[in-house]
KOLTOR-423581 format. One line per field, with one value per residue (C-alpha): x, y, z. Coordinates in steps of 0.25 Angstrom, whole numbers, plus 2048, in hexadecimal, padded with zeros to 3 digits. Example, Ala and Ser with C-alpha at 12.3 -4.5 7.8 and 13.67 -1.06 7.14 Angstrom:
BEGIN
c1: c(831,837)
c2: c(7EE,7FC)
c3: c(81F,81D)
END
This chain:
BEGIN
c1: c(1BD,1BD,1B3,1BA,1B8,1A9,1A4,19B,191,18F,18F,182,17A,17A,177,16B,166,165,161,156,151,14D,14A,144,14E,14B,14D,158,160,15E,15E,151,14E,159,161,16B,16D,17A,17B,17B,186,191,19F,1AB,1B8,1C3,1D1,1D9,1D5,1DD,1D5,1C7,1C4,1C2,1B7,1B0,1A7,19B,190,197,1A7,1AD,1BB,1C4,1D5,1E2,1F1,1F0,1EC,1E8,1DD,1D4,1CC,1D2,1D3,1DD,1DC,1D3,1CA,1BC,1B8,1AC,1A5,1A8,1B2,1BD,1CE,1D6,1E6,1E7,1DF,1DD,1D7,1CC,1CA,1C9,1BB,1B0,1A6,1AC,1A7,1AF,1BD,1C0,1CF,1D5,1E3,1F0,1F2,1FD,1F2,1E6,1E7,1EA,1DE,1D4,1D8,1D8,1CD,1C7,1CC,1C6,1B7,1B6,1B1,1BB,1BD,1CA,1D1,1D8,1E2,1E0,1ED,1FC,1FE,1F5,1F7,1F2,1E6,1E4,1E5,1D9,1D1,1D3,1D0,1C4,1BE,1C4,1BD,1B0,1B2,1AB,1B7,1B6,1C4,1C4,1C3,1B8,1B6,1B2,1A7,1A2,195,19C,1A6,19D,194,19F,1A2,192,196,1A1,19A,18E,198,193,1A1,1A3,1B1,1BA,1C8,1D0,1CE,1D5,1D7,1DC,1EB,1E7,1F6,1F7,206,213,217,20C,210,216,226,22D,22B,23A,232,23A,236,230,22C,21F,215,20F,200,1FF,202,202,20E,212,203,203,210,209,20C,215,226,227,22B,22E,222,220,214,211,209,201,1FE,1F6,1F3,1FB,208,208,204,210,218,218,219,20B,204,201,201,1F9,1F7,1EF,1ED,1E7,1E4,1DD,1D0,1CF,1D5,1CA,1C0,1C6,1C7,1B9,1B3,1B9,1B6,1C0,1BF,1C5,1CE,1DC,1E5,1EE,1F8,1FE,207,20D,211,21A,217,216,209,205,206,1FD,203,1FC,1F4,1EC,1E8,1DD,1DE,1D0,1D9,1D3,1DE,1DD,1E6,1EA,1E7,1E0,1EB,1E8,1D7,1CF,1C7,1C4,1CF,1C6,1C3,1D0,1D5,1CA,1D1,1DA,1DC,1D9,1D2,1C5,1C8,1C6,1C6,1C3,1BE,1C0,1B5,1B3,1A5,1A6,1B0,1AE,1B6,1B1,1B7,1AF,1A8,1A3,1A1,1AD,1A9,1A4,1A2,197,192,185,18D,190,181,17C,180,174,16E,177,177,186,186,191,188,189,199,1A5,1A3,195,197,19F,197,18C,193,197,187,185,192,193,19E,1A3,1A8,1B6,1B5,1C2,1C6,1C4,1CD,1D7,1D6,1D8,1E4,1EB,1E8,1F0,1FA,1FD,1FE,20A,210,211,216,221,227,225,21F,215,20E,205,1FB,1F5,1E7,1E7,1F4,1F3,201,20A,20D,21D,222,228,22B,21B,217,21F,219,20B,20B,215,21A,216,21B,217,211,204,202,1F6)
c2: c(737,727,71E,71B,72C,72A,729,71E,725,72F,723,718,726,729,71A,71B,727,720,713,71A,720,711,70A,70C,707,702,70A,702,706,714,715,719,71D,718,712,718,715,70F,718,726,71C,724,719,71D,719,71C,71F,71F,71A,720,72E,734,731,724,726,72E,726,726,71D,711,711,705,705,709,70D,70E,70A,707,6F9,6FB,705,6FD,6F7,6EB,6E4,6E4,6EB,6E5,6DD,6E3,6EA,6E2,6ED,6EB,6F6,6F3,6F6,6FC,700,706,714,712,704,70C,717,70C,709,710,70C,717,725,72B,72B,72F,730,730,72C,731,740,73F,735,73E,747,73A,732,73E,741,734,731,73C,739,72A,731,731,73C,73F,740,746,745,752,755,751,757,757,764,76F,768,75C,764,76A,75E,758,764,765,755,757,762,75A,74D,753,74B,74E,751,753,757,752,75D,75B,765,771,769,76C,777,781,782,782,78E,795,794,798,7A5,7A8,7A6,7AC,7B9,7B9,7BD,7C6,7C2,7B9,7C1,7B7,7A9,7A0,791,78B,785,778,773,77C,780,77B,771,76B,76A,75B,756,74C,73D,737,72A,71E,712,707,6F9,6F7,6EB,6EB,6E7,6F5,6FE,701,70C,711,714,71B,722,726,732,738,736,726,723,715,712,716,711,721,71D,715,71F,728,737,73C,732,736,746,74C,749,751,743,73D,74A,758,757,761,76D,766,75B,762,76F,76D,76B,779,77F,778,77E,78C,78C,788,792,79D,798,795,78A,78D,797,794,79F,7A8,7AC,7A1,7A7,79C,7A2,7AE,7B2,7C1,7C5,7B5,7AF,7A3,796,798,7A5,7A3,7AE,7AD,7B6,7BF,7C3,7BA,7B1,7A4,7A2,796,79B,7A8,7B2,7BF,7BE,7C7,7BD,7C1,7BC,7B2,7AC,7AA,7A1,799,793,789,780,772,76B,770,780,789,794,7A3,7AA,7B9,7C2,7D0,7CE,7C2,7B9,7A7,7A0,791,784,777,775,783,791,796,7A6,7B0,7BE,7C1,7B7,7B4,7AD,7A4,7A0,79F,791,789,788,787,77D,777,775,76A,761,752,753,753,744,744,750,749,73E,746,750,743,740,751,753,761,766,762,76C,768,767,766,775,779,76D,774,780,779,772,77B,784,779,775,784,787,77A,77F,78F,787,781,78C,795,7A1,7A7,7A1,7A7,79D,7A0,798,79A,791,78B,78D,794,7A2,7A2,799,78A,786,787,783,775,772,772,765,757,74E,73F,734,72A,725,72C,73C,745)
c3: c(180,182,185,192,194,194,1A1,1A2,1A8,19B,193,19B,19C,18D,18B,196,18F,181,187,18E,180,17D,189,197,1A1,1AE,1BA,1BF,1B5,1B5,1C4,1CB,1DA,1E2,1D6,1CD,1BF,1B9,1B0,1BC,1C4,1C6,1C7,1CD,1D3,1DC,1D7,1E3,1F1,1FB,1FD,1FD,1F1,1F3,1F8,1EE,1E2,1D9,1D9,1D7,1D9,1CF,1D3,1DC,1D8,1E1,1DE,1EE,1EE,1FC,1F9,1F0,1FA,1FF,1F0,1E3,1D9,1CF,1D9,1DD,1E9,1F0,1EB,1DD,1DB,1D4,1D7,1D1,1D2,1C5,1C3,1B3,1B7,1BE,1B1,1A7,1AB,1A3,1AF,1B8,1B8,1C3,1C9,1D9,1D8,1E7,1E3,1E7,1E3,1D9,1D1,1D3,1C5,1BE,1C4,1C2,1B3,1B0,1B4,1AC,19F,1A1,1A4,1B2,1BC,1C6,1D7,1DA,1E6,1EB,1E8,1DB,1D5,1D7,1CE,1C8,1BB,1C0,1C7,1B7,1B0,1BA,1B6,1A8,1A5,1AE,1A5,199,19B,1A3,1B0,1BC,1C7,1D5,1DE,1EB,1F3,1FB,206,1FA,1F9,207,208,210,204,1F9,202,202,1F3,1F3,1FA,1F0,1E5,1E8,1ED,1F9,1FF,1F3,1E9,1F2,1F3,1FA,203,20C,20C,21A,21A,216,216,20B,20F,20A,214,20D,200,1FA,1FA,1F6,1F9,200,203,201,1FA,201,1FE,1F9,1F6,1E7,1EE,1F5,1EB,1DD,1DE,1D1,1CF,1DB,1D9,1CA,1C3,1D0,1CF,1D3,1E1,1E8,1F1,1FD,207,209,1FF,208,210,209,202,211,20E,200,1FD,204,1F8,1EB,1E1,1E9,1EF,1F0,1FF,209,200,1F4,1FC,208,205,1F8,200,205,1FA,1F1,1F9,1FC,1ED,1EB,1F4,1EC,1DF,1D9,1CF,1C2,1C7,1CA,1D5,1CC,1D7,1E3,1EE,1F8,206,206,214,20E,208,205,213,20F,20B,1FC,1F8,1EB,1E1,1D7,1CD,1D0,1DD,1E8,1EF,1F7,202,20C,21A,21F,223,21C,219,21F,22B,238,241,24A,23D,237,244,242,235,234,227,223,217,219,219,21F,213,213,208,208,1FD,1FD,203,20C,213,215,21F,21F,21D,216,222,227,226,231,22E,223,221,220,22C,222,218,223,224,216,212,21A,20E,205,1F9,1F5,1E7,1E8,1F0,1F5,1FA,1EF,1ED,1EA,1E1,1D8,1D5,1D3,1CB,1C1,1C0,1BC,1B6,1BF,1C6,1D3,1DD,1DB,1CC,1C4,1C3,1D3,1D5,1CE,1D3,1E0,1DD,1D8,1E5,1ED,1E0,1DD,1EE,1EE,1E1,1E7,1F4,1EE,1E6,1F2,1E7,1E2,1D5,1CB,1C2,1B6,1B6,1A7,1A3,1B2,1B4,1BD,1B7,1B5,1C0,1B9,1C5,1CA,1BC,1BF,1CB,1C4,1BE,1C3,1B9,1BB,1BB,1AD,1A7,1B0,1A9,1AB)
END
């Protein structure tokens, strides 16, 4: 490990501790009612200004990135916000500082496994706007650096944060429903109209002061520029070079919290069937490999029918989960119906151990070194609930995984479309 991969925090606390061996040091600089000290101040910056992420930050945010010119506050880059916080254009500008802990990367999706692992590797704790893959490869590298360089990381998939969802899990894990046998996610845009194409835009003129375009083209297939650009993740995430459009785009907030409910975090589905309007009617029917299947809509689970024509879908649920001993129906919001009707009732007092909101969570998670509710391994599992649901799509089959080798079991074809070559000189 570098110096630069020494987070600056690790290194003023061991130097407070052994300064504090020798000398009584006054309460301004170790922080006291009301104060924080310099050495618990938590820095942070924004890769990326154009979605949620920008506005999610530490104690102090030192800097702020985007290849959009536009986005950086009404300044250049290289000139200071009157806040003090500095512009950047360039991404590795911002990871060359050793003053910054953490990294909140709301860039485009085709940069989001680049920004997050290298931010990583260069020692910072990491915010991850969803999606925060183009492929499961993608999704695995973010993992496996994550775990390799001890980072604290936090997908942004928000709504699994919510109390209701994290009763629910509550519920599960406490076995109050029994073993869950099967669950539904609502269609969440899940479906292959859905899915990404090609982009036929033509090239059109464009003035050097707006953009800086062959880092925002980065690693995808180069393209002449477009002022879709300029319009946002809508303009840009229907087309496979930029995007993952609706289905991990959209629909990997319920699927994230469907998935969390259920418990799954370190196990990947074993078995995918896209539509086949025989026994799988759904646009995706997952498998895991204990026998319990997750599927998009509701058609086939054993709910009372007044209930089911109360469902509908969107990115906040609803979800179903079916046990041997209970049924939930509920989205992040609310409790829509459960059997028995006291699980429905118990969550008053209830204690969320994910508390403060997913924002909050993640700064403090960097102070304790915990955890977060979307840590790196349930955002793969996510991801590749919506990558494999596109791929099963696209090939209009069935598909087997092996969660062992993490490949497709005998099918090239499904193997290819795991991973994406990029463009140099960028590389995972």
């Amino acid at each position: 490990m570098t110096k630069k991969q020494i987070s600056r925090r690790r290194f003023l606390a061991g130097s407070v501790a052994a300064a504090s061996t020798v000398h009584i040091l006054p309460r301004n600089v170790l922080g006291g009612p009301g104060r924080q000290a310099p050495s618990d101040m938590i820095t942070s910056a924004n890769i990326g200004m154009g979605g949620p992420a920008q506005g999610v930050k530490c104690d102090k945010l030192l800097a702020i990135c985007d290849v959009r010119k536009d986005k950086l506050r009404g300044g250049m880059p290289g000139e200071k916000c009157k806040d003090g916080v500095d512009r950047y254009l360039d991404f590795r500008s911002v990871l060359d500082r050793d003053d910054i802990d953490a990294v909140a990367v709301g860039s485009t999706e085709t940069w989001h496994a680049i920004h997050i692992i290298e931010s990583m590797k260069a020692g910072k704790d990491v915010y991850g706007e969803k999606p925060m893959s183009m492929t499961i490869r993608e999704a695995a590298a973010i993992r496996n650096t994550a775990k390799r360089y001890g980072r604290v990381f936090q997908h942004g998939t928000q709504r699994t944060s919510s109390v209701i969802c994290q009763y629910a899990r509550h519920l599960v894990e406490k076995g109050k429903i029994g073993k869950v046998v099967a669950a539904g996610v609502g269609n969440c845009n899940h479906g292959k109209l859905a899915l990404p194409g090609p982009c036929p835009l033509p090239a059109q003129p464009m003035s050097p002061n707006m953009i800086d375009w062959d880092l925002w083209v980065g690693p995808s297939s180069w393209r002449p520029f477009h002022s879709f650009a300029m319009g946002g993740v809508l303009s840009w995430m229907i087309y496979f070079d930029f995007g993952r459009s609706w289905v991990n785009g959209g629909a990997v907030h319920p699927n994230d919290a469907v998935r969390y409910i259920m418990g799954y975090e370190t196990e990947s589905p074993v078995e995918i069937y896209p539509a086949d309007g025989k026994e799988h009617k759904s646009v995706t029917t997952w498998k895991y490999a204990d026998g319990t299947y997750l599927q998009v809509g509701f058609e086939g689970l054993p709910l009372p029918k007044d209930v089911l024509k109360t469902l509908g879908g969107g990115y906040g649920g609803p979800f179903v989960i079916i046990g041997t001993e209970g049924k939930l129906v509920l989205d992040v919001n609310r409790i829509i119906w459960t059997d028995p009707p006291e699980l429905a009732h118990m969550h008053a007092n209830f204690k969320p151990p994910h508390q403060g909101g997913h924002h909050v969570e993640w700064r403090n998670c960097i102070r304790t070194r915990n955890r977060p509710i979307c840590n790196e391994d349930a955002a793969y599992q996510t991801e590749f609930l919506c990558h494999s649901s596109e791929i099963a799509q696209t090939l209009k089959r069935p598909l087997k995984w092996d969660p062992v080798k993490e490949e497709f079991i005998g099918d090239e074809a499904a193997n290819r479309l795991t991973h994406r070559t990029y463009r140099g000189p960028w590389r995972l």
